[in-house]
SESEMAR-625430 format. One record per residue (C-alpha): residue in one letter; x, y, z. Coordinates in steps of 0.25 Angstrom, whole numbers, padded with zeros to 4 digits, always signed. Layout:
aXYZ
...
***
This chain:
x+0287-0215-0030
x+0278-0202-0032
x+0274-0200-0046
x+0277-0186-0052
x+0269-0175-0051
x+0263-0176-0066
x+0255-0166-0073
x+0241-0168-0068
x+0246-0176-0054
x+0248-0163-0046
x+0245-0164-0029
x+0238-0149-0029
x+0222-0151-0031
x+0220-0136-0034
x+0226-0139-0049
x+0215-0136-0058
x+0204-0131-0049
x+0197-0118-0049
x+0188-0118-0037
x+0195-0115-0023
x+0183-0106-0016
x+0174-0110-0003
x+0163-0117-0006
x+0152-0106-0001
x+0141-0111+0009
x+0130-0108+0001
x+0122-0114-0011
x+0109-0120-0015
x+0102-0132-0012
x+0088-0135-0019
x+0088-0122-0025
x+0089-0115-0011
x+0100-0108-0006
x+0106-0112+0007
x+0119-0115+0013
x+0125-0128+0012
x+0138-0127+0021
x+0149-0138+0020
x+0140-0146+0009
x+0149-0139-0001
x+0162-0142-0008
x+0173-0135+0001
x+0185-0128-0010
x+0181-0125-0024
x+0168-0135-0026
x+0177-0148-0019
x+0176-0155-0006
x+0187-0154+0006
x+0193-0165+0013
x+0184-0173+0021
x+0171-0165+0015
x+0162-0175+0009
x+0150-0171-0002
x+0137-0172+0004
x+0126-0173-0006
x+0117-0161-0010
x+0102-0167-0007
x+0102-0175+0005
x+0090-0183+0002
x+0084-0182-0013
x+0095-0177-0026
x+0092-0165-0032
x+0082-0166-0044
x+0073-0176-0037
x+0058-0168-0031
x+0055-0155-0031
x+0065-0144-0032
x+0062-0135-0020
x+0068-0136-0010
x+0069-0144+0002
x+0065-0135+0012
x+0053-0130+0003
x+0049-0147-0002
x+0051-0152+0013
x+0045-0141+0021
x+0037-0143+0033
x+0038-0159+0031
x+0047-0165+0043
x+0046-0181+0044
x+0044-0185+0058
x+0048-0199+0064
x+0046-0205+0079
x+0059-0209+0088
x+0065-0214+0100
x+0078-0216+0105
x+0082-0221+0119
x+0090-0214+0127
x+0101-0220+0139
x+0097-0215+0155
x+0109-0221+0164
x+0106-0210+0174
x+0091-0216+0179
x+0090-0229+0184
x+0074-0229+0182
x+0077-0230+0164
x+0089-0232+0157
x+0084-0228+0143
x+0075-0218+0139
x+0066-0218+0125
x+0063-0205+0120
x+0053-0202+0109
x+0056-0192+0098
x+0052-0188+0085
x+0062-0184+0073
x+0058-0173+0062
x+0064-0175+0049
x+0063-0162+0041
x+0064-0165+0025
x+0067-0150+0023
x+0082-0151+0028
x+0083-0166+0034
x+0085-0160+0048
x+0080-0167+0059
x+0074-0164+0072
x+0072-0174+0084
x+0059-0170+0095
x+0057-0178+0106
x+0042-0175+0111
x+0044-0170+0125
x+0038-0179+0137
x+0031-0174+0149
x+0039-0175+0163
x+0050-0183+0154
x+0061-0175+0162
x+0071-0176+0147
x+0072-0163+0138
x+0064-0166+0125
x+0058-0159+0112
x+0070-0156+0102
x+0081-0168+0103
x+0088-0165+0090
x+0084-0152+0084
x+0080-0150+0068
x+0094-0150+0059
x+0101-0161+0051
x+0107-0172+0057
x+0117-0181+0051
x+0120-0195+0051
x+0127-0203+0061
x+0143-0205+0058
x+0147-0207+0050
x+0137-0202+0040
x+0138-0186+0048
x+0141-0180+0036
x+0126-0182+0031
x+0114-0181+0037
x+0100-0187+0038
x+0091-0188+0029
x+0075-0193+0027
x+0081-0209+0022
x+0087-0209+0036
x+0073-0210+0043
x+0064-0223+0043
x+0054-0229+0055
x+0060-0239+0065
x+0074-0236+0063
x+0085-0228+0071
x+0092-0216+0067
x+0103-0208+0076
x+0106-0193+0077
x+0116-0188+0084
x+0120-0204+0090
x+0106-0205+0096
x+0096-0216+0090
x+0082-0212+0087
x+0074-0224+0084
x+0063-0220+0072
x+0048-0227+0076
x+0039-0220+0067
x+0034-0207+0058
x+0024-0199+0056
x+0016-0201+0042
x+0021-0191+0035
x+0035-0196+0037
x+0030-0210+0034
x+0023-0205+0021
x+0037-0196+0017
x+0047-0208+0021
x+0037-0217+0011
x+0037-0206-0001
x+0052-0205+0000
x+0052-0221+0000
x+0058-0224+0013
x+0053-0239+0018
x+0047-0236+0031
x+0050-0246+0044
x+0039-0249+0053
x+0038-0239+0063
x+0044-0245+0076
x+0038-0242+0093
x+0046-0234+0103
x+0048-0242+0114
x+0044-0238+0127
x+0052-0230+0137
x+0054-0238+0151
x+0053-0225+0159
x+0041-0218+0153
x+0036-0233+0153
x+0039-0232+0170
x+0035-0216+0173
x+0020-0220+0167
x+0020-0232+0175
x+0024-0225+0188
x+0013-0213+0185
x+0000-0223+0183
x+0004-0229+0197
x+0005-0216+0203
x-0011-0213+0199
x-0018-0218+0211
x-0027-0229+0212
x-0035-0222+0221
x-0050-0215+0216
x-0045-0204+0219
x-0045-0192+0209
x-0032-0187+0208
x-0033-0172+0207
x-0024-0164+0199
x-0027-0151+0195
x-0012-0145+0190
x-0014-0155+0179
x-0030-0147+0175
x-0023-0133+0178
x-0010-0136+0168
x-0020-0142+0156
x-0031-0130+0158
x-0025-0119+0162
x-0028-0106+0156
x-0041-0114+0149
x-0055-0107+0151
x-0068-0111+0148
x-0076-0099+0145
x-0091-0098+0145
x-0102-0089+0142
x-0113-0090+0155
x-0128-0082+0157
x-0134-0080+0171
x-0148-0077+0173
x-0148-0068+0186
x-0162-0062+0182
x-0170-0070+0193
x-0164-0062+0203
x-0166-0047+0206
x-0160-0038+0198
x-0154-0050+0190
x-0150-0051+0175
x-0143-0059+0165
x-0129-0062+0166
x-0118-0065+0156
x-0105-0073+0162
x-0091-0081+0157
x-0088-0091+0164
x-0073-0096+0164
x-0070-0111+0168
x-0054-0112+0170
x-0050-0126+0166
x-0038-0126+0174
x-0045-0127+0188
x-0060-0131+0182
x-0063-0114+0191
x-0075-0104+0186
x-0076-0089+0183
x-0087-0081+0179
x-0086-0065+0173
x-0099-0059+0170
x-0102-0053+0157
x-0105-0037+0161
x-0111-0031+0148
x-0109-0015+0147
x-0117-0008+0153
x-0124-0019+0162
x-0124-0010+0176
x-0115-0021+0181
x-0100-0021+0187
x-0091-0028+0179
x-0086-0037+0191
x-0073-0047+0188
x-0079-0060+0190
x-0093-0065+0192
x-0086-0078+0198
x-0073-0081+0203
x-0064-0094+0198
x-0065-0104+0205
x-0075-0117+0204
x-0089-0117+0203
x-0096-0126+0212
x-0107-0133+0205
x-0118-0133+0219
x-0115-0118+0222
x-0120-0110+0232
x-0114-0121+0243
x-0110-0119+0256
x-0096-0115+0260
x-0087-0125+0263
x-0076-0127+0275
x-0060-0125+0271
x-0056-0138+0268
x-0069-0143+0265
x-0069-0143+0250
x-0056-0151+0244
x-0052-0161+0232
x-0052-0171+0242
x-0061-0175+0255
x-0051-0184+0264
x-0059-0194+0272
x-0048-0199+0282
x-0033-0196+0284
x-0025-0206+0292
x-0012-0206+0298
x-0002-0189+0301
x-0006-0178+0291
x+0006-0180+0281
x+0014-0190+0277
x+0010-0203+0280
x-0005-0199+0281
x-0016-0205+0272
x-0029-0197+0270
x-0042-0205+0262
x-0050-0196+0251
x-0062-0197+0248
x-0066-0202+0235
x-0081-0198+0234
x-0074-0185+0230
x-0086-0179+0235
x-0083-0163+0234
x-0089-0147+0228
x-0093-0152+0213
x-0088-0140+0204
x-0090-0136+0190
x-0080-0141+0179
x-0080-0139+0165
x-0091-0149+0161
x-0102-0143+0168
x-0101-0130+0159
x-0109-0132+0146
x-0115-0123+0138
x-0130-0120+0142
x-0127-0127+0156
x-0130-0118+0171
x-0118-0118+0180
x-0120-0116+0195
x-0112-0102+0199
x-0114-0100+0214
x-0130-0101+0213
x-0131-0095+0199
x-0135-0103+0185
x-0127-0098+0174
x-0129-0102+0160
x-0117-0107+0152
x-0119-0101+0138
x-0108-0102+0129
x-0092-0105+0129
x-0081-0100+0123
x-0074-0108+0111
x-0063-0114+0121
x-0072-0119+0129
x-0079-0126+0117
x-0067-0131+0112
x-0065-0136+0127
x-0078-0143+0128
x-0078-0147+0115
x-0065-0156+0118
x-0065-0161+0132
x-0081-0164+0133
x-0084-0164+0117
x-0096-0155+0118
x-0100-0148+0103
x-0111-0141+0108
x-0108-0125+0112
x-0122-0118+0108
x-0123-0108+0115
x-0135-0105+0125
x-0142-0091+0122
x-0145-0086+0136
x-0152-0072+0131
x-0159-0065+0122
x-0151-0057+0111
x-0150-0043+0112
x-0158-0033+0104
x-0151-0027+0092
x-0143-0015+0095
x-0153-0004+0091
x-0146+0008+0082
x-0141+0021+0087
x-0152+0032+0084
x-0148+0043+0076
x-0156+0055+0080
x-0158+0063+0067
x-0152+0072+0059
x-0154+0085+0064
x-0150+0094+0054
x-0138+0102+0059
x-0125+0099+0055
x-0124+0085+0044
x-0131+0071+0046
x-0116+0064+0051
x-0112+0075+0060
x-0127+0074+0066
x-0123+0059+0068
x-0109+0061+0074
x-0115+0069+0085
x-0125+0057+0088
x-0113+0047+0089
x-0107+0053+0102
x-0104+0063+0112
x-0095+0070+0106
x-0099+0073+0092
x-0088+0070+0080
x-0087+0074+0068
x-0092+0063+0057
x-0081+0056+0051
x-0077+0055+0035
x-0073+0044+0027
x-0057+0047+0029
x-0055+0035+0021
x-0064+0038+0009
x-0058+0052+0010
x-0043+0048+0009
x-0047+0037-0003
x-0056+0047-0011
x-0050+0061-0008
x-0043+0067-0020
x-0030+0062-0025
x-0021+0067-0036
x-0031+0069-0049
x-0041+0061-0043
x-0052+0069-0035
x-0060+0057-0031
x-0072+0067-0035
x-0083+0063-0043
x-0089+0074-0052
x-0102+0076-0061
x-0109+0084-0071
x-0124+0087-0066
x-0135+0095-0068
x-0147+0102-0060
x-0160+0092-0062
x-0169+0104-0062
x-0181+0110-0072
x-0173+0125-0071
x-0167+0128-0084
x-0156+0135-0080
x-0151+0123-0069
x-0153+0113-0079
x-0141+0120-0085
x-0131+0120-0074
x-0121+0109-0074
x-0115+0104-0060
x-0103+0098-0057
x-0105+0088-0044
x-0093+0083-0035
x-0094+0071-0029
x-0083+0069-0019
x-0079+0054-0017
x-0070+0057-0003
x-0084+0062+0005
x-0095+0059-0004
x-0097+0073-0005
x-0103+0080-0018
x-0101+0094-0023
x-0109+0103-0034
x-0102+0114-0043
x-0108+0121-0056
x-0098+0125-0066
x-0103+0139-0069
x-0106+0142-0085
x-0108+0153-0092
x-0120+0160-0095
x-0129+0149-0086
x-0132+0161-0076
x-0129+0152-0066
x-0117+0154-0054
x-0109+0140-0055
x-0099+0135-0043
x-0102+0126-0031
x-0116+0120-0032
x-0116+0112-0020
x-0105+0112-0008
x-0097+0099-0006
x-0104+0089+0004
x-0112+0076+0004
x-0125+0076-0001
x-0136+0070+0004
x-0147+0062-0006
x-0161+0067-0008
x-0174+0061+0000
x-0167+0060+0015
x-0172+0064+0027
x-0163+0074+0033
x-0167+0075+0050
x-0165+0058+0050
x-0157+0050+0058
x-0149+0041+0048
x-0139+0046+0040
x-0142+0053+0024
x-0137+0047+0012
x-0128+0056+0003
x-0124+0054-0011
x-0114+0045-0014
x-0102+0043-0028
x-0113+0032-0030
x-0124+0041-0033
x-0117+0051-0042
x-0116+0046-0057
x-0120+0051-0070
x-0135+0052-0071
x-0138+0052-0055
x-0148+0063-0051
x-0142+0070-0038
x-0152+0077-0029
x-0140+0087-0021
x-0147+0094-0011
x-0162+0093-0019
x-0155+0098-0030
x-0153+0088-0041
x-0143+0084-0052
x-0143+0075-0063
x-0126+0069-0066
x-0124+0071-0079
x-0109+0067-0081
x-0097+0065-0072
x-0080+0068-0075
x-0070+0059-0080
x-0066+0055-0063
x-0079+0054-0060
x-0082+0041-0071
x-0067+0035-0069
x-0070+0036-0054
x-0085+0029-0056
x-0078+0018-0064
x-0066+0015-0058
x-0076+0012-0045
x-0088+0004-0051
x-0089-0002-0040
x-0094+0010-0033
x-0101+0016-0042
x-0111+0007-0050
x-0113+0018-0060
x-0100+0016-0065
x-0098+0000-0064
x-0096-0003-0078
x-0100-0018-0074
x-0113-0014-0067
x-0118-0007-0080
x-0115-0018-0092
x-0122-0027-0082
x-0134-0019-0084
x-0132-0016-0099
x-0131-0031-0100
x-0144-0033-0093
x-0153-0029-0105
x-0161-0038-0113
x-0156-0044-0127
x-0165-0036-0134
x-0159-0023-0129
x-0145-0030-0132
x-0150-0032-0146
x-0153-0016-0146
x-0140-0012-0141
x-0132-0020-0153
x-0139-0015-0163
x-0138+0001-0158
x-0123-0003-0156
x-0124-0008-0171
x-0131+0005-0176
x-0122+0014-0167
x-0110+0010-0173
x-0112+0005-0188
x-0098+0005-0191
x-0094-0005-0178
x-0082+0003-0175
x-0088-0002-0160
x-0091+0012-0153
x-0103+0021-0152
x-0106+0035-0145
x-0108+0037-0134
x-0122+0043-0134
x-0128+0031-0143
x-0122+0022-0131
x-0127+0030-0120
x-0140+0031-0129
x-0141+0015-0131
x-0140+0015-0115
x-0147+0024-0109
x-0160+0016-0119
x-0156+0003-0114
x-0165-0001-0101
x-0153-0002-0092
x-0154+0011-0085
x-0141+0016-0084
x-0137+0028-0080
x-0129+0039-0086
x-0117+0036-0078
x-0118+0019-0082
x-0117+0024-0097
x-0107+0034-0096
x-0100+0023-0090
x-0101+0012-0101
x-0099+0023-0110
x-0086+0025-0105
x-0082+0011-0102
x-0083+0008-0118
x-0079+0023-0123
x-0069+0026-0132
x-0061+0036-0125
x-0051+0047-0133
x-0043+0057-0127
x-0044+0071-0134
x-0031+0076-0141
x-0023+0089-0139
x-0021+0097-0147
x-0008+0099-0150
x-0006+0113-0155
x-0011+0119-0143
x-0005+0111-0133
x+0010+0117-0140
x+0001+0131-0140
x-0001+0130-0126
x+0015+0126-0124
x+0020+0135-0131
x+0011+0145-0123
x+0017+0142-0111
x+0032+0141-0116
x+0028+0155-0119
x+0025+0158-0104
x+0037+0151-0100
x+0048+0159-0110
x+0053+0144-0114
x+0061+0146-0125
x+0073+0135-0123
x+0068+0127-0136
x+0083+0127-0144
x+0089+0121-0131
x+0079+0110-0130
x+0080+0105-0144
x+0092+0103-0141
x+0090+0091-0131
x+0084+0077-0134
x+0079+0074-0119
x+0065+0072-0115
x+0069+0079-0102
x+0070+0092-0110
x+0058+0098-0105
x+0063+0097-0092
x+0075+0101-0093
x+0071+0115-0099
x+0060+0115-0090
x+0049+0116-0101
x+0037+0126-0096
x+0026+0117-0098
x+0017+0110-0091
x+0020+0095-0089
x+0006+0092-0094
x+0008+0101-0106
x+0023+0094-0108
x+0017+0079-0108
x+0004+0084-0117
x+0015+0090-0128
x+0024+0079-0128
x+0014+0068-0130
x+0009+0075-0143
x+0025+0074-0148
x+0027+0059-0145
x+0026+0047-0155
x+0023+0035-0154
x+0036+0031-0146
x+0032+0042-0136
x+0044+0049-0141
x+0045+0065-0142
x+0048+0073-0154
x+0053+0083-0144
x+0056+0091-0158
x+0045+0094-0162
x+0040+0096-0147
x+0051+0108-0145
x+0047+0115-0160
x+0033+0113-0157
x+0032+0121-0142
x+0044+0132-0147
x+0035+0143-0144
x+0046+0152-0153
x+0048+0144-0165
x+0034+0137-0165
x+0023+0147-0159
x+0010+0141-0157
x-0005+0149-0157
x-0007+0156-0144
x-0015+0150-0134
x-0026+0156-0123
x-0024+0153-0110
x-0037+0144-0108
x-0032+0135-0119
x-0018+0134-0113
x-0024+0129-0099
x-0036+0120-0106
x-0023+0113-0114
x-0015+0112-0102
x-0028+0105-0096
x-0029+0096-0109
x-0014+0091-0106
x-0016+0087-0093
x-0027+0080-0097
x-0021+0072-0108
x-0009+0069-0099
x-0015+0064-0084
x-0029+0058-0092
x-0037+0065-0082
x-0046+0078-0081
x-0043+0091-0076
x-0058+0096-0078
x-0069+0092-0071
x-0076+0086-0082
x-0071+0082-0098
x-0078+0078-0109
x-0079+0064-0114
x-0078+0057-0126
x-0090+0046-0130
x-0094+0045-0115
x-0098+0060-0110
x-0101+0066-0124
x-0117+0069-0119
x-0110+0078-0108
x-0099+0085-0115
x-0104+0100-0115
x-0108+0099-0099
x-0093+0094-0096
x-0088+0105-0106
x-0098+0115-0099
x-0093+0110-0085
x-0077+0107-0088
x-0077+0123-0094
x-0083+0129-0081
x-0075+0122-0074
***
């Protein structure tokens, strides 16, 4: 009788579950993400009927080695063992069993295994790829699972797919894993013979004739040489003969039928045709000149007697003196070895490297020096340059001695498109000089020289000054100088000044007119510095390693003048004792090396603005403008104000004033901006119109860091200077 239906004792599973969903095909195994198919539960985490677990790792638990994964620990490493099986022939009479030897790859990656049987010639059975590379599993009924690297050991058998393989032997790398994993290697077992093969090789060494005959087969030398060529370098010395000369020739010796072709070397512009071939292929008799020979006279073989009807059933005897035209084969070419062609001696004088590599094999010679069969040539002798003439300048002079249609020399593109002028920076290198002369008035004169780094081109301009009776402007038209002490009607090119040899303290002979460089701008030192290497002036390294080359005494000197110059060691000094202190030293530096140092070690300050006339010079141009909107701007507590009411100042102008009403969180009393430029409430002193434009110039200044005049003055490095820039910077 049935029990009752009690509480706990119900029929329907579902009671108390919460999972019923698909298990999804994808998860991840070893940290990799991959698809793992019917491997999982089937409804809500729990197995169907007739699914069985299968474990997770198929060889080692998780936890044990390394944690990358397999694909990534076993890559590239494949076990490989050495197999036979025999397979059943009913349909031949001559074998009834066949054994085939195969090897099978194991692939630790993903335990898939691949079965290759190495293919036979002439076997007549379709080989390579028996089983191709995937999982296989175990017989029935294990199917569910598959196999594994504990399945494979030496001399045992081991079925995929009901076929037997028998396992012999491994390679050492599978014997030196199977160890490591602790596997208890067999010893490995012989593959028994095959009783066909056994018979074919049998039947082929009866079919070889006993006779001293030499069988002659040249399909086999045609198939194993073809396409292969030995190359090599020949001389003839034709100059024994009238109107004879030296010859060079390539000789091609074809592998395939032992045959000979010779091309001739024809150098430009010899006088001779370029003909197709100096020989045709075929073989090179060694006794050349010989007589011609009848048709039929020359064969592989001489028949002596025939006996019995022409065809079947008749017998011939050969002779076997092999008496025959002796040709020439491979090993009578040698490098520094004479060969015969139709009467004329040619020198073999070097080889090719496929031909070395061939000799070097098959014959084992080491020995390719090769042989020097003339004289070398003279060196080329250089192109004269007839001299300058004088009309027109030295490169186009050059250019119409180049060809026969003259072109136009050709500029450095590049070093124009990298040095041309871009944004702010003019890539122009400027300095202060002055006239090297005994006239009092010249000696006056300050120059401003313009050294373009796009052409290596050089300009001269005088700023004009008042009251010097002398017209300033352009002093020298751009264009490439040439240096002094040339010889201008010559044939090689002249030298023209470079960026390398401008720099403070350089004397400069333009034109036979020269200049001493007494200071340069801002651009020009940054420019000097940031390329040392190109301008050794300016190479900070290059000139400590000379200060550092005095003696100790002068070391001594130097402490005790920085000592004296600075008795209260706050640890700086003018400028004009340092410069002092190295212009005594016996280092010879120039102007421009201690200019350099100077400012390497300078204290820099930037000049401040002053703030009542840059609110003067706002208000002036609210003024201009008829801005009057102050009440409604109060009224708003945006930094995007000025915007908005479309301010009438300069953006310069705007950044210069809001920087002197910021604390120290950056934050803008934008208050006591508004009541300080209310032109109405708060005017300020009126303002010329030369002091609105230098404090709009000031502005810009302060906000990009760079100059807008050609020259500025500067603080503890260029102090000796400072009039001359103030001079030039004025004119300007």
């Amino acid at each position: 009788m049935a029990l009752p239906m009690l509480p706990g004792n119900s029929v329907n599973r579902n009671l108390g579950k919460e999972k019923f969903h698909k298990s999804q095909h994808f998860d991840y195994s070893n940290g990799v993400a991959m698809m793992v198919g019917s491997e999982k539960p089937g409804i809500g985490g729990e197995l169907l009927l007739g699914q069985s677990a299968r474990p997770k790792y198929s060889l080692f638990p998780k936890g044990e080695g390394s944690n990358a994964p397999a694909w990534v620990a076993f890559d590239k490493q494949v076990l490989c063992f050495d197999a036979y099986f025999q397979e059943a022939v009913p349909q031949r009479r001559e074998e009834k069993y066949r054994v085939r030897k195969c090897k099978i790859y194991f692939y630790l990656e993903d335990d898939t295994i691949q079965v290759v049987e190495p293919e036979l010639k002439n076997s007549g059975i379709p080989q390579g790829t028996l089983i191709r590379r995937h999982r296989i599993p175990l017989p029935a009924p294990k199917d569910d699972c598959f196999y594994n690297v504990h399945h494979f050991n030496i001399n045992q058998e081991i079925v995929f797919y009901n076929r037997t393989f028998m396992i012999t032997d491994c390679d050492p790398f599978t014997r030196n894993f199977l160890i490591k994993m602790g596997v208890r290697l067999i010893p490995p077992a012989s593959t028994p013979a095959d009783p066909y093969a056994t018979h074919r090789q049998e039947m082929e060494e009866n079919m070889k004739p006993l006779r001293p005959y030499e069988r002659i087969d040249t399909l086999k030398q045609f198939l194993e040489h073809d396409r292969k060529v030995l190359r090599f370098y020949c001389y003839w010395n034709d100059t024994e003969s009238m109107f004879g000369d030296s010859r060079e020739l390539i000789l091609h010796y074809f592998l395939a039928d032992d045959t000979m072709e010779i091309y001739e070397v024809v150098l430009p512009n010899s006088g001779r045709d370029a003909v197709p071939k100096f020989l045709h292929r075929g073989k090179l008799p060694k006794h050349a000149p010989i007589p011609k020979h009848q048709p039929g006279e020359i064969t592989d073989r001489t028949v002596l007697n025939v006996f019995g009807p022409v065809g079947q059933g008749g017998r011939y005897i050969l002779d076997s003196l092999k008496v025959k035209e002796e040709f020439y084969k491979d090993c009578d070419l040698t490098i520094g070895g004479v060969i015969n062609v139709w009467g004329r001696r040619m020198l073999i004088c070097d080889c090719d490297n496929f031909t070395k590599e061939y000799y070097r094999s098959k014959y084992g010679i080491e020995d390719f020096t090769p042989v020097s069969y003339q004289a070398s040539f003279p060196p080329k002798p250089a192109r004269q340059v007839p001299p300058y003439t004088g009309f027109g300048s030295e490169e186009d002079s050059l250019c119409s001695c180049q060809g026969l249609l003259p072109k136009p020399p050709q500029k450095d593109f590049k070093k124009l498109m990298e040095k041309d002028r871009q944004g702010l920076v003019s890539n122009v290198l400027r300095f202060v000089a002055k006239m090297l002369t005994d006239s009092p008035v010249d000696k006056e004169r300050v120059f401003i020289i313009y050294f373009y780094l796009s052409d290596d081109t050089i300009a001269v301009f005088e700023p004009p000054q008042r009251n010097s009776g002398v017209i300033g402007g352009k002093f020298l038209k751009r264009g490439q100088v040439k240096k002094p002490g040339q010889e201008l009607f010559k044939s090689e090119m002249s030298e023209y000044f470079t960026a390398q040899d401008l720099y403070v303290g350089a004397r400069l002979d333009l034109n036979n007119q020269p200049f001493q460089l007494l200071d340069a701008d801002e651009f020009t030192f940054s420019y000097m510095e940031q390329h040392a290497d190109e301008f050794p002036k300016a190479n900070i390294g290059t000139i400590i390693s000379k200060v550092k080359s005095i003696s100790e005494e002068e070391q001594k000197k130097v402490k005790q003048f920085f000592t004296m110059s600075d008795p209260s060691s706050t640890g700086f000094i003018p400028y004009e004792s340092f410069r002092t202190l190295l212009a005594e030293m016996d280092v010879q530096l120039s102007e421009h090396e201690i200019i350099t140092l100077g400012r390497n070690y300078s204290l820099r300050e930037q000049p401040e603005v002053d703030l009542s006339l840059v609110l003067a010079v706002a208000q002036d141009q609210l003024k201009k403008k008829n801005f009057e909107n102050f009440t409604d701007m109060i009224r708003h507590s945006s930094r995007i104000i000025f915007k908005a009411f479309r301010l009438p100042l300069s953006d310069d102008l705007q950044r210069a004033l809001l920087e002197k009403f910021q604390d120290e969180s950056e934050k803008i009393d934008y208050h006591a901006f508004l009541s300080n430029i209310n032109w109405r409430e708060n005017p300020a002193p009126a303002v010329l119109p030369d002091v609105t434009v230098k404090v709009s110039l000031k502005a810009v200044w302060m906000t990009l860091k760079k100059t807008v005049h050609f020259f500025y003055q500067q603080t503890h490095i260029l102090r000796r200077h400072s009039l001359t820039f103030a001079k030039a910077a004025t004119c300007t």
